[in-house]
Residue frames relative to the residue before (quaternion, step in Angstrom):
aa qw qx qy qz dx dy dz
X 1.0000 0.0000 0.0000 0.0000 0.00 0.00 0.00
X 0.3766 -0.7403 0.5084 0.2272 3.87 -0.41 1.43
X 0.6677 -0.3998 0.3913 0.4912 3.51 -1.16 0.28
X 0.4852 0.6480 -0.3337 0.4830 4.24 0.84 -0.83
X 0.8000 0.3256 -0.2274 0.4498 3.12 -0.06 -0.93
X 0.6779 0.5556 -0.2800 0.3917 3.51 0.84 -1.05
X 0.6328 0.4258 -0.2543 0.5946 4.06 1.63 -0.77
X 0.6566 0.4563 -0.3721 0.4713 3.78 0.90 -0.06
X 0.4646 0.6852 -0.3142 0.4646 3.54 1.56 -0.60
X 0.6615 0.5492 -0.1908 0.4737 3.15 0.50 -2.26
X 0.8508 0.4771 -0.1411 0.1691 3.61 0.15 -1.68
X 0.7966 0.1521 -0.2082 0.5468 2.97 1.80 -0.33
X 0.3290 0.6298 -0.5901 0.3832 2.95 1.23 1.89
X 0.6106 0.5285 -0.3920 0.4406 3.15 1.50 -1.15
X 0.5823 0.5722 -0.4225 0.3937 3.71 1.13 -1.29
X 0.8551 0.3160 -0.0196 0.4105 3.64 -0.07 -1.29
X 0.5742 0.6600 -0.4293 0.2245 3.71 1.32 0.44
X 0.5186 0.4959 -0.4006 0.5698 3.00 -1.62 1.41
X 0.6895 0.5428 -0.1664 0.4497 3.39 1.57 -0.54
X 0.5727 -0.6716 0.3416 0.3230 3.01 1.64 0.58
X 0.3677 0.7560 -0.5325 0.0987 3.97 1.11 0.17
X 0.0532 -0.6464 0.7308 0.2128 3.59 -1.08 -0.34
X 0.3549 -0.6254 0.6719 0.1773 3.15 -2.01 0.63
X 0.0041 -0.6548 0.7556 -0.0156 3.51 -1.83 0.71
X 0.5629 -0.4949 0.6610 -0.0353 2.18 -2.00 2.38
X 0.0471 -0.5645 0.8201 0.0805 3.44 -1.60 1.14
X 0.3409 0.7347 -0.5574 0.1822 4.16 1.08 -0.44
X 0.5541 -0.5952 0.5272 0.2467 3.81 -1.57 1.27
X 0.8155 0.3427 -0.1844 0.4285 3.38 0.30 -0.89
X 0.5487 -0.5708 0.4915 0.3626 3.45 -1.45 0.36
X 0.7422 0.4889 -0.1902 0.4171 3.45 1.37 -1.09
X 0.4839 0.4560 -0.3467 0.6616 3.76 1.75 0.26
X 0.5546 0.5310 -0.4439 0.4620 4.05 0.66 -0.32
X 0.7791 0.4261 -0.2447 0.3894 3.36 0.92 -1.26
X 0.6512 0.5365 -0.2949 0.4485 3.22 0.95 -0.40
X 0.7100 0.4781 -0.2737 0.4387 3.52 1.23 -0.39
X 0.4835 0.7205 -0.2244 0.4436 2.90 1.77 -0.65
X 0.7553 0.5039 -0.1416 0.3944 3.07 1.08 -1.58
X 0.5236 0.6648 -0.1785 0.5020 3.38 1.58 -1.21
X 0.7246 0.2878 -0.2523 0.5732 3.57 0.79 -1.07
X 0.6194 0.5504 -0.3953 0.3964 3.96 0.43 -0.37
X 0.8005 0.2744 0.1243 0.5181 3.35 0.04 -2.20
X 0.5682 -0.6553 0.3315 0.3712 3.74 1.01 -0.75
X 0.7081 -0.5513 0.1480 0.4156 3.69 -0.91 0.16
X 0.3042 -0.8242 0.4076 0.2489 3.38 0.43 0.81
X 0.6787 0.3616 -0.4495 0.4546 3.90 0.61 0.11
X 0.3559 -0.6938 0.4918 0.3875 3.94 1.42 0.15
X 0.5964 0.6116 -0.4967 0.1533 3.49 0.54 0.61
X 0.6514 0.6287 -0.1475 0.3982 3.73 1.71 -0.32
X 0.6973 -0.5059 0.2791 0.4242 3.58 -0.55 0.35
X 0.4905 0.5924 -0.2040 0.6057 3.25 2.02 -0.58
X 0.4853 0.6551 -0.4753 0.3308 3.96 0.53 -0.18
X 0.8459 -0.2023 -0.0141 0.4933 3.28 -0.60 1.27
X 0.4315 0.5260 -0.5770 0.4519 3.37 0.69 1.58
X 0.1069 -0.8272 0.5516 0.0044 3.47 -0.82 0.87
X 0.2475 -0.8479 0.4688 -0.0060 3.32 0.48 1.93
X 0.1033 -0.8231 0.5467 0.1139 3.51 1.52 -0.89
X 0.2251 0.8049 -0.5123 0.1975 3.70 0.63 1.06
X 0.1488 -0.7279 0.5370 0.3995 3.74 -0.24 0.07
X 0.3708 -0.7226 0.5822 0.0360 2.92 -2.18 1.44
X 0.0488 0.6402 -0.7587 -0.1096 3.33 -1.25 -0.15
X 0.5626 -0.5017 0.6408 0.1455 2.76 -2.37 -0.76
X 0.4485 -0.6553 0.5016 0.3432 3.43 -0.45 0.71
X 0.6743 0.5937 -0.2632 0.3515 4.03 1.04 -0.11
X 0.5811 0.6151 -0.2108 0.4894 2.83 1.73 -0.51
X 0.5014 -0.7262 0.3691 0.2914 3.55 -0.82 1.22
X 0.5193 0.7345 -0.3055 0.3122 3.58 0.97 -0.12
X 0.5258 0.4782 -0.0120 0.7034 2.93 2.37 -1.57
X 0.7443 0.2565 -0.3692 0.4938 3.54 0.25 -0.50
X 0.6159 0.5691 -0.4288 0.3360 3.72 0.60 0.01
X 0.4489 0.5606 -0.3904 0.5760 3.67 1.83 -0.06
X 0.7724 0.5047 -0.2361 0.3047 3.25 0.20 -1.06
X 0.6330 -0.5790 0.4335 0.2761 3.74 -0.86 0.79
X 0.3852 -0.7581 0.4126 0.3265 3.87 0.15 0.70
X 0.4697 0.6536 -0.3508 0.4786 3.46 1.00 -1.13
X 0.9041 0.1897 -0.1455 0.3541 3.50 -0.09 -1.55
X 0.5168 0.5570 -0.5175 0.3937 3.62 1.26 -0.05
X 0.5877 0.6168 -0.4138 0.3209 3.51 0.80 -1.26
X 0.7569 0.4621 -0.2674 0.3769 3.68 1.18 -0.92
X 0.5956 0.3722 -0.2854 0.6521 3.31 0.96 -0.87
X 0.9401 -0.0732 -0.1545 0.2949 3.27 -0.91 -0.44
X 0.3027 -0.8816 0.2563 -0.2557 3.54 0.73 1.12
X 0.7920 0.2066 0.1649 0.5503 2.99 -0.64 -2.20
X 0.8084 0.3413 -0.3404 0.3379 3.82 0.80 -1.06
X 0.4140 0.6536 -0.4699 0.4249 3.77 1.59 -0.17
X 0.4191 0.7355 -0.2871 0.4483 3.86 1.38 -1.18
X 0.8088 0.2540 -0.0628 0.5266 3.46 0.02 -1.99
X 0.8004 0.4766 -0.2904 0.2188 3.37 -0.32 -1.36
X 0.5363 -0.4608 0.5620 0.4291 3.70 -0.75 0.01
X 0.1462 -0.7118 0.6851 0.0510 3.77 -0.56 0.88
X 0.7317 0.4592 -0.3174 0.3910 3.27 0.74 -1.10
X 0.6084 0.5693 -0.3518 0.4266 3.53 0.82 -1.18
X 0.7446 0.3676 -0.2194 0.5122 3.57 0.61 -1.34
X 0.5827 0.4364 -0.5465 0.4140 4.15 0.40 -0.14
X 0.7050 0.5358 -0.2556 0.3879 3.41 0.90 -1.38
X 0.5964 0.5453 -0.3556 0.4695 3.73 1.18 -0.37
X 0.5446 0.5887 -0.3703 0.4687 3.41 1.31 -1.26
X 0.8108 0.3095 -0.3761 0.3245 3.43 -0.21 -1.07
X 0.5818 0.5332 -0.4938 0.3652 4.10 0.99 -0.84
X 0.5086 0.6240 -0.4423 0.3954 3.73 1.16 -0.49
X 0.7489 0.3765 -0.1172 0.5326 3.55 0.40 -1.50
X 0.7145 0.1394 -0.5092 0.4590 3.58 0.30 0.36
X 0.7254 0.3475 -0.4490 0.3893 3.78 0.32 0.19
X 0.6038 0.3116 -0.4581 0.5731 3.99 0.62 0.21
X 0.8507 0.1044 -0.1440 0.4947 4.08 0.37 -0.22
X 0.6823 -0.5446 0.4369 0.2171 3.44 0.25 1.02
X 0.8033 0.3232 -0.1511 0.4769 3.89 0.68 0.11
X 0.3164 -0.8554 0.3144 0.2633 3.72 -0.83 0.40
């Protein structure tokens, strides 16, 4: 997650907090899920981002996860995100998602 992403995060938690937001992970890897996860929950873990030692404690997922794709209009998931459910380790990355969310937020 680039330093961007991390001040647009921040800004419309402080802007909209209390508002019930959740984040979603499109990240390839189980081991980039966790790290973004963590960054938006507990904060940026390399202390280099607008997100250093802020703990927004947002709940995360993944756009792979069946919880998230059950919100989502079949028609349009199949297009956008498709091809990468196909490649990517769903399992590796659903099963990372949750060890994230129960050890930065207490829940699976």
């Amino acid at each position: 997650m680039d330093l961007e992403d991390q001040g647009t995060i921040k800004r419309v938690a402080e802007e909209h907090a209390g508002d019930n937001l959740v984040v979603i992970l499109g990240s390839p890897t189980s081991e980039a899920a966790e790290i973004y996860a963590e960054t938006v929950t507990v904060g940026d873990p390399t202390y280099a981002g607008p997100l250093a030692g802020v703990s927004l404690r947002l709940p995360v997922y993944h756009i792979l996860e069946p919880e998230i794709k059950a919100e989502i209009d079949p028609d349009t998931y199949d297009k956008q995100v498709g091809m990468m459910e196909l490649v990517l380790d769903t399992e590796g990355i659903t099963k990372a998602m949750k060890m994230a969310r129960e050890r930065h937020l207490g829940q699976a």
